[in-house]
N, C-alpha and C positions, 0 to 999 in steps of 0.2 A: 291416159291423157286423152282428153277429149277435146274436139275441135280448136287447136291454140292459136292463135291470132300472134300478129306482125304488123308493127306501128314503124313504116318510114317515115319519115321526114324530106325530103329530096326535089327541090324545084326542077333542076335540070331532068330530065327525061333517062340522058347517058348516065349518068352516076344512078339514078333510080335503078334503074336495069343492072347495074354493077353492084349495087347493094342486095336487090332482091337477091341476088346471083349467091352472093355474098352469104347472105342468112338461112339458101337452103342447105350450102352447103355446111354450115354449122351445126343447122339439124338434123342432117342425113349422118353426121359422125355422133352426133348423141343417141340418135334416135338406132340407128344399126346395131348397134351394143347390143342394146336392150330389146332387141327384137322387136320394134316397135317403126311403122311405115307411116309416111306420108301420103293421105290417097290425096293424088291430085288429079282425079274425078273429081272431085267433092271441094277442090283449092281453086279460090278468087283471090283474083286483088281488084281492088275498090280506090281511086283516082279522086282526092277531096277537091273540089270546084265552087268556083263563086256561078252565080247565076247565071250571070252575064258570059261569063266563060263557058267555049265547047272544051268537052276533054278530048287528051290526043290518045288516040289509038297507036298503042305500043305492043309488041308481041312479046311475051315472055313465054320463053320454053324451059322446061327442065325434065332431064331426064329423057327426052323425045317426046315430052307433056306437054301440049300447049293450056298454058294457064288464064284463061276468061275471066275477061272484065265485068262486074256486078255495079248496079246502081245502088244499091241496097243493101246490108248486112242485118243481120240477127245477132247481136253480143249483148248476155246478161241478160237475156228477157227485153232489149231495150232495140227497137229497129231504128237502125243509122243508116242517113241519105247519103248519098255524097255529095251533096249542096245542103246538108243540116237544116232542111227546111224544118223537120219534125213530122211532116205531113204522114207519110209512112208509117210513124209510131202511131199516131193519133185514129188514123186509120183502123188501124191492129184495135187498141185497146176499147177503144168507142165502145163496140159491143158488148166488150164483155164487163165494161164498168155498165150498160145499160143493164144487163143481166143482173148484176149485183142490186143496185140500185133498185131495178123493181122487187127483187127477194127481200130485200129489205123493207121496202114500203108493206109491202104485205104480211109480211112479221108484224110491224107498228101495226095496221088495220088489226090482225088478228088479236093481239093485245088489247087493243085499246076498247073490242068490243066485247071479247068473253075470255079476260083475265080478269075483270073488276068484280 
């Protein structure tokens, strides 16, 4: 298993914290079995926000981990804000659609001068 992700739901800030709490401990009993660990080096959570709104700084510990807030995620190829502006993604991909884009135009050139 590879990097798995965890979708709350939770306005209140307490029950978020009692939920997070909640779903490691569900996969620290899956994941023990099967000899399989949670690095929480590598473990975010990510606070979705309207613009307008600051987020609040919450501490979540597990394990004697303390687990860091990210603005940003990498899920599926697809970079998510936590204000869903998109900026982020756009960012990312710009380049390499520009990369594509000119390999392609110079395909067509090539073609179109000594393939006839």
């Amino acid at each position: 298993m590879d990097n798995p992700s965890v979708i709350i739901s939770e306005p209140c800030l307490m029950n978020f914290e009692r939920k997070l709490n909640i779903v490691f401990q569900i996969m620290k009993e899956l994941f023990n079995p099967n000899f399989l660990f949670l690095n929480f080096d590598e473990t975010y959570y990510m606070q979705f926000i309207t613009k307008n709104k600051c987020s609040n700084k919450i501490n979540i510990e597990h394990d004697n981990k303390i687990i860091l807030q990210t603005n940003f995620v990498k899920l599926l190829g697809i970079t998510v804000d936590n204000t869903l502006p998109w900026k982020q993604h756009i960012d990312t991909i710009t380049p390499k659609l520009n990369k594509a884009c000119y390999i392609i135009r110079r395909k067509m050139v090539y073609y179109a001068f000594f393939t006839q």
